[in-house]
C-alpha positions in Angstrom: 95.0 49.3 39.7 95.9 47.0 42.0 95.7 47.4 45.9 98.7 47.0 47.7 98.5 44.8 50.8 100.5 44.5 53.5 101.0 41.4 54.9 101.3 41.7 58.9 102.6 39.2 60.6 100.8 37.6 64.0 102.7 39.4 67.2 104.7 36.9 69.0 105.9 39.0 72.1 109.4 38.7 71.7 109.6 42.2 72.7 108.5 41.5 76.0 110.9 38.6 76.1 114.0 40.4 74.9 113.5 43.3 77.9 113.1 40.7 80.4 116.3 39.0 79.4 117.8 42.2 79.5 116.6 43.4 82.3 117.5 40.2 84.5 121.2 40.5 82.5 121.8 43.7 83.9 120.2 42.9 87.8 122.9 39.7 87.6 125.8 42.2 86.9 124.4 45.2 88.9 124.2 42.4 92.0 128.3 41.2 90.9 129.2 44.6 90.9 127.9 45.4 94.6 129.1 42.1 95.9 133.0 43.0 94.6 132.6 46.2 96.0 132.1 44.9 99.3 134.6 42.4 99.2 136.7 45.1 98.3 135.6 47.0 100.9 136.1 44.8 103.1 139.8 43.9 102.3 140.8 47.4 101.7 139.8 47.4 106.0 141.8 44.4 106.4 144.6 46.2 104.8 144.2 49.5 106.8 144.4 47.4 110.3 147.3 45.8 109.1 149.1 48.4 108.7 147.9 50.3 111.9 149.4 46.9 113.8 152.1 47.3 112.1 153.1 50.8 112.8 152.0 50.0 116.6 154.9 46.9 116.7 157.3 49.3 115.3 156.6 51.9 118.1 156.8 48.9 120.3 160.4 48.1 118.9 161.6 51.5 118.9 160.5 52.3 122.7 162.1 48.9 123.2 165.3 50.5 121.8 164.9 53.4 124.0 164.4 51.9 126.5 167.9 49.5 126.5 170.1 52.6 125.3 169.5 54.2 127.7 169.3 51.6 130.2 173.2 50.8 129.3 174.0 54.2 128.8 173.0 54.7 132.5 175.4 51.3 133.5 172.2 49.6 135.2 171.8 45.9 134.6 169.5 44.8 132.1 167.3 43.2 134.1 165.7 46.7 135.5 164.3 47.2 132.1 161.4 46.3 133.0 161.1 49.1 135.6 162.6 51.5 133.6 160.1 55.0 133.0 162.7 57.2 131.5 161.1 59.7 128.9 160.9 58.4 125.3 160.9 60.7 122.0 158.1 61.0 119.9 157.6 57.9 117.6 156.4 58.7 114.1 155.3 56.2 111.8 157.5 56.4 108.7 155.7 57.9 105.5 154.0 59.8 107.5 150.6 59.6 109.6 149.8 60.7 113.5 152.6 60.0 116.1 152.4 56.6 118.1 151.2 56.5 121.6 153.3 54.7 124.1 151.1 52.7 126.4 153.0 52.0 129.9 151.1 49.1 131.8 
């Protein structure tokens, strides 16, 4: 009978090369991945100032509105707007959200 032998090729490491690849693969997309998140972040903030400025110019407009009805309702001359204090109604932002604060200077 014959013995059977196995022929065994030499080790190369190509193992250890293939899990490095891998491994630095997966550190260049895990480092993508956190960089669009923070840009996302980021812009996602952008966005949410925006939109307060936004509801605070449309306050602005509205007590602005207020403030000239009432001033020719009451006959003055429009040039005492500028004084004017008169009460104003609450401003809400539309679609919701907290009310706007009037600041008088």
């Amino acid at each position: 009978m014959r013995e059977s032998r196995r022929r065994t090729r030499p080790s190369r490491g190509s193992a250890l090369v293939t899990v490095i690849l891998v491994v630095l693969i997966l550190t260049v997309i895990g480092i993508g991945i956190a960089y669009f998140t923070q840009m996302e972040d980021r812009l996602s903030g952008n966005s949410r100032v925006m939109r307060a400025a936004f509801y605070a110019a449309d306050a602005g407009i509205r007590k602005g509105e207020t403030v000239i009805s009432g001033v020719n309702s009451a006959g003055l001359p429009l040039d005492s707007v500028l004084q004017y204090l008169g009460a104003t109604p609450d401003l809400s932002p539309p679609g919701g959200g907290w009310q706007a604060v009037i600041l008088n200077a």
